[in-house]
Backbone as ProteinMPNN parsed JSONL, in Angstrom:
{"seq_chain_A": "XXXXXXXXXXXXXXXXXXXXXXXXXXXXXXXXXXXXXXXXXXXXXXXXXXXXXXXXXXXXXXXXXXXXXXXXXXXXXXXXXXX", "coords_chain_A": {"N_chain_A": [[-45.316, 7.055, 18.641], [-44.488, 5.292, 16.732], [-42.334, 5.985, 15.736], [-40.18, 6.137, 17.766], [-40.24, 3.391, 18.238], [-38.829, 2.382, 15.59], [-36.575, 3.84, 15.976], [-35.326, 2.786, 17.992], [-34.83, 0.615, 16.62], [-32.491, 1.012, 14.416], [-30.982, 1.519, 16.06], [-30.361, -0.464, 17.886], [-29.479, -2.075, 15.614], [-27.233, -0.605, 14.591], [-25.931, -0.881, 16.98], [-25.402, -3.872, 16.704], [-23.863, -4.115, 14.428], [-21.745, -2.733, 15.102], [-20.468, -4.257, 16.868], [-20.037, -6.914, 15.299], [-17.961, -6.081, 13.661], [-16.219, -5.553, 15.392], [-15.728, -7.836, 16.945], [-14.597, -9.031, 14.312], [-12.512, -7.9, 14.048], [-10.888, -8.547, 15.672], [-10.052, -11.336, 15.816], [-9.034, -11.469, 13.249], [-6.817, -10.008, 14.336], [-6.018, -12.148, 16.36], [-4.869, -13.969, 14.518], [-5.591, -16.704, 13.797], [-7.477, -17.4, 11.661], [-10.002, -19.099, 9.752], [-10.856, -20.466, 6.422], [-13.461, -20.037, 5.752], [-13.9, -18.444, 7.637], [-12.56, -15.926, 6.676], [-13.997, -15.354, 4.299], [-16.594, -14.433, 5.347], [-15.793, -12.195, 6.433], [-14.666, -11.056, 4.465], [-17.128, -11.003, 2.672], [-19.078, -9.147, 4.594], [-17.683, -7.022, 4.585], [-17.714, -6.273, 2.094], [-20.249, -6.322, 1.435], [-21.326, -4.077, 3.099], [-19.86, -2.258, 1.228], [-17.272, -1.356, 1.85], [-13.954, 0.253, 0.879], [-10.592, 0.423, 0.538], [-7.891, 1.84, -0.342], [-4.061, 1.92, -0.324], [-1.324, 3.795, 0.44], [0.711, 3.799, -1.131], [2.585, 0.83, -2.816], [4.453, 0.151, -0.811], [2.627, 0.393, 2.185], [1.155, -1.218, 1.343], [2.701, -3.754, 1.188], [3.482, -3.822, 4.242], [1.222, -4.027, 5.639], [-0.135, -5.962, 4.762], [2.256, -7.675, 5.533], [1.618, -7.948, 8.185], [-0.516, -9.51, 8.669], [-1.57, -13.14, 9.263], [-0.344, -14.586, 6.948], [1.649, -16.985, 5.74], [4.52, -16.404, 3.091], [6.618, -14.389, 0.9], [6.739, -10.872, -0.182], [7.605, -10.45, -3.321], [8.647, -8.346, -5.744], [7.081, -6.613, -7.183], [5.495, -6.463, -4.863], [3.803, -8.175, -4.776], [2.36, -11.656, -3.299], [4.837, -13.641, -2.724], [4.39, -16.947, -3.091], [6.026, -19.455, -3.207], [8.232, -19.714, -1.511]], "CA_chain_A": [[-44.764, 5.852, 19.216], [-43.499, 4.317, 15.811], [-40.577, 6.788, 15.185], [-39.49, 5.466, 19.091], [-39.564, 1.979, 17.932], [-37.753, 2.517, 14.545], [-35.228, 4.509, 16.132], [-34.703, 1.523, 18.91], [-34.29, -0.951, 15.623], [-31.891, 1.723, 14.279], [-29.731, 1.81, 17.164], [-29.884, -1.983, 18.202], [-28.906, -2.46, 14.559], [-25.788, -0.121, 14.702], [-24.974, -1.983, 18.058], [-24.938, -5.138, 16.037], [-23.088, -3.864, 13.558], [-20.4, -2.443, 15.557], [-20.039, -5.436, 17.818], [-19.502, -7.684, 14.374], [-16.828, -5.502, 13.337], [-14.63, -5.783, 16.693], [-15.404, -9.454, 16.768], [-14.128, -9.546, 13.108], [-10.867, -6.904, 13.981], [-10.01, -9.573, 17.393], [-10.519, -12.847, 14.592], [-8.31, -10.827, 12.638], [-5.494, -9.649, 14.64], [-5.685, -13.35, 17.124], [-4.307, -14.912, 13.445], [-6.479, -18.037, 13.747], [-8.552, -17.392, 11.29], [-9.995, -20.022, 8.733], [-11.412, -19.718, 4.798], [-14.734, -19.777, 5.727], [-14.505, -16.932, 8.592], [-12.25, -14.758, 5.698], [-14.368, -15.213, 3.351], [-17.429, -14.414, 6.174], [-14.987, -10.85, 6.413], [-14.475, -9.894, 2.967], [-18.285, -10.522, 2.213], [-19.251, -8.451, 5.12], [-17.225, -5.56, 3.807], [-18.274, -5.997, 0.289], [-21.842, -5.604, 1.469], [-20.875, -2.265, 3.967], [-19.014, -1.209, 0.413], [-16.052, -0.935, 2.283], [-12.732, -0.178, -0.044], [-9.102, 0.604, 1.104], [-6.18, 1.897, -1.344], [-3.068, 1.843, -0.353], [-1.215, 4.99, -0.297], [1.793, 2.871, -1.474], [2.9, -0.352, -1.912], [5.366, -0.143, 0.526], [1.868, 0.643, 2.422], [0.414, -2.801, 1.255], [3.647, -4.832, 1.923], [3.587, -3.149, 5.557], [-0.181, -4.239, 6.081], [0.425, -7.778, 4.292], [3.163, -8.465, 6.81], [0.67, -8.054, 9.726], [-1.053, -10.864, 8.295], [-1.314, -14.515, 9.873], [-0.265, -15.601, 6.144], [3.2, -17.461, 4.78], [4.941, -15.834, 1.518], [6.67, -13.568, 1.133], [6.184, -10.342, -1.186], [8.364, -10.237, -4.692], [9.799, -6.892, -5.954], [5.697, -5.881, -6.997], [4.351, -6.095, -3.962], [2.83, -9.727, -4.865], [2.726, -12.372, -2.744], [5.404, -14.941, -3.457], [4.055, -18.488, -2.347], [6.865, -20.219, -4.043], [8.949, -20.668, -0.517]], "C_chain_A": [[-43.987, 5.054, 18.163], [-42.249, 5.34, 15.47], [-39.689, 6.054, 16.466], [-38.754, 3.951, 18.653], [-38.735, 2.064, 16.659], [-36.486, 3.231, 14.805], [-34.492, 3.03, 17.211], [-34.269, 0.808, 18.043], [-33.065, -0.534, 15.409], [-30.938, 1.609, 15.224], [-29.286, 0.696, 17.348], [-28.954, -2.831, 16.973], [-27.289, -2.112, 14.24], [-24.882, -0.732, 15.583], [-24.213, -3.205, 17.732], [-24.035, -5.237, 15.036], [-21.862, -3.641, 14.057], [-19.221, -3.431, 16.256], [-19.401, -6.526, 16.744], [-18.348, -7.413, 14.146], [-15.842, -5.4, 14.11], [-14.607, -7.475, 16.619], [-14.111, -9.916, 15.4], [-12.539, -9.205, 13.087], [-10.233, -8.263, 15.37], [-9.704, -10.529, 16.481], [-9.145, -12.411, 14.19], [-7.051, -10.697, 13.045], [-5.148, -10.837, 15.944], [-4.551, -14.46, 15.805], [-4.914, -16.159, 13.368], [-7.544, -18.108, 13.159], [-9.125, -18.537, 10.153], [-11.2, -19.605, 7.701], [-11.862, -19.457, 5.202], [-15.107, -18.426, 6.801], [-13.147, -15.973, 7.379], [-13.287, -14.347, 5.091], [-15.95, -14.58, 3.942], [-16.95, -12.86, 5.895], [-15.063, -10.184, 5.28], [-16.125, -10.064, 2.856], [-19.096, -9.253, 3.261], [-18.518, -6.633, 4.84], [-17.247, -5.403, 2.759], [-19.611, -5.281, 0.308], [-22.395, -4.559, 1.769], [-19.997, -1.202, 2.67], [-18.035, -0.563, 1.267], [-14.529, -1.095, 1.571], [-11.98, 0.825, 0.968], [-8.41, 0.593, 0.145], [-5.164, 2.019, -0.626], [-2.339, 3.193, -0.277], [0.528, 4.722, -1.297], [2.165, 1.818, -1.38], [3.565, -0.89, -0.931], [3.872, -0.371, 1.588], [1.241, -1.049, 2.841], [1.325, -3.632, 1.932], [3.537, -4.144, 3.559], [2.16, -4.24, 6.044], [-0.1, -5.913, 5.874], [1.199, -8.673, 5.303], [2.376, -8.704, 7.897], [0.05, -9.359, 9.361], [-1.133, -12.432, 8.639], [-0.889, -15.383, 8.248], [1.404, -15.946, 5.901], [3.418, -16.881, 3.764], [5.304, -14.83, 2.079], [6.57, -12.331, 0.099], [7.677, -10.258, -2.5], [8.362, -8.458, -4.762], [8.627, -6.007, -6.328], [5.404, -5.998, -6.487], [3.513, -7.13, -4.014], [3.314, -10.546, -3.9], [3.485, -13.613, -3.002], [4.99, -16.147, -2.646], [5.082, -19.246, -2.9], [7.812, -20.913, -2.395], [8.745, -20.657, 0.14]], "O_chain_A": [[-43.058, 4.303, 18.461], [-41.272, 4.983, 14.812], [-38.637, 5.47, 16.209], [-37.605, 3.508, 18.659], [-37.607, 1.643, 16.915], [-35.52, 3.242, 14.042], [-33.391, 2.497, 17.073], [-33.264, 0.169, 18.354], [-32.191, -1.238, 15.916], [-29.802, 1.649, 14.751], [-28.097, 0.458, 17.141], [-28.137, -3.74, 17.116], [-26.407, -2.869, 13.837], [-23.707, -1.057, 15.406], [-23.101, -3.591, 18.092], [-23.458, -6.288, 14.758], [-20.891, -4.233, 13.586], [-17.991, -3.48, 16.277], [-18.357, -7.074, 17.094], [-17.499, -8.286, 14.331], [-14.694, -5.188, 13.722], [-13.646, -8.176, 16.3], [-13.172, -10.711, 15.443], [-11.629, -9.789, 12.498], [-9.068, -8.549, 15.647], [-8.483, -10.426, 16.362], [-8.162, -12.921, 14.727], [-6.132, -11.141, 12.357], [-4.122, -10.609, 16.585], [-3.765, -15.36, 16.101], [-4.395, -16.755, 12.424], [-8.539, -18.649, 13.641], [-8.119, -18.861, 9.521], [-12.127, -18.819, 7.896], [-11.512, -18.364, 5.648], [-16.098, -17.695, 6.823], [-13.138, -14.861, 7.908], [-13.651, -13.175, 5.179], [-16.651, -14.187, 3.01], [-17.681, -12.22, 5.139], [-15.427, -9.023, 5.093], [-16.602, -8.937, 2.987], [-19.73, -8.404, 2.633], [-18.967, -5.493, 4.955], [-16.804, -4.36, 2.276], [-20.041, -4.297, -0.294], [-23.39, -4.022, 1.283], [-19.614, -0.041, 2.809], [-17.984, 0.661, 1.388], [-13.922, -2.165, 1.59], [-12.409, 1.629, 1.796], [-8.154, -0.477, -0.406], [-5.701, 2.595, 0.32], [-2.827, 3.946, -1.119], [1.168, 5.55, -1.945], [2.28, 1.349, -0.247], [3.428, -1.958, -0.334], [3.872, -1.549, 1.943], [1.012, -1.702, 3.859], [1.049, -4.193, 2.993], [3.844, -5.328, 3.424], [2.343, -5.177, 6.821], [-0.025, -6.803, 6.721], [0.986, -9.804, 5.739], [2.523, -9.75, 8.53], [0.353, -10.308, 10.084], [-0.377, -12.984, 7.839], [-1.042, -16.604, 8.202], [2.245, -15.047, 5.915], [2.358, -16.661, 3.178], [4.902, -14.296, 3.113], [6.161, -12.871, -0.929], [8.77, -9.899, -2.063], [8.098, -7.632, -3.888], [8.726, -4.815, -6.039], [4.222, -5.814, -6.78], [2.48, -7.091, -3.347], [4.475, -10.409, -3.517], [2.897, -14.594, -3.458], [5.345, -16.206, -1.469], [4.428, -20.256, -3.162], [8.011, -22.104, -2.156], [9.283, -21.395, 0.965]]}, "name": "protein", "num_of_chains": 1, "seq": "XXXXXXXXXXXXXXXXXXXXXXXXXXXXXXXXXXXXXXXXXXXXXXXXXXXXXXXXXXXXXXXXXXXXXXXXXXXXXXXXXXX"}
């Protein structure tokens, strides 16, 4: 009977997990997001050890643009905040 219930935690847990992660991708791609729910995002994928390279910066600037932010990128691929 306890493998039953540890597998129910197990599962309800993945549920919860999965459900965070669409909440966080809707947040995300609505653009209305503020610091404190970014910063809610990046720690949640720090803690899942979740990394992403690039396979180019063209790659990054591409992904960057999707972005609800202002600036635009300079000739590395940085974000210029200047105008």
């Amino acid at each position: 009977m306890q493998r039953d219930s540890k597998a129910a935690k197990v599962s309800a847990v993945e549920l919860l997990h999965s459900a965070l992660v669409e909440k966080f991708r809707k947040m995300l791609e609505g653009g209305e997001v503020s610091a404190a729910e970014l910063n809610t995002i990046r720690q949640f994928l720090k803690d899942n050890d979740v990394q992403a390279a690039p396979e180019s910066v063209q790659d990054l600037a591409d992904k960057l643009g999707e972005l609800p932010f202002p600036g635009e990128l300079d000739d590395k691929g940085r974000v210029d905040t200047r105008h």
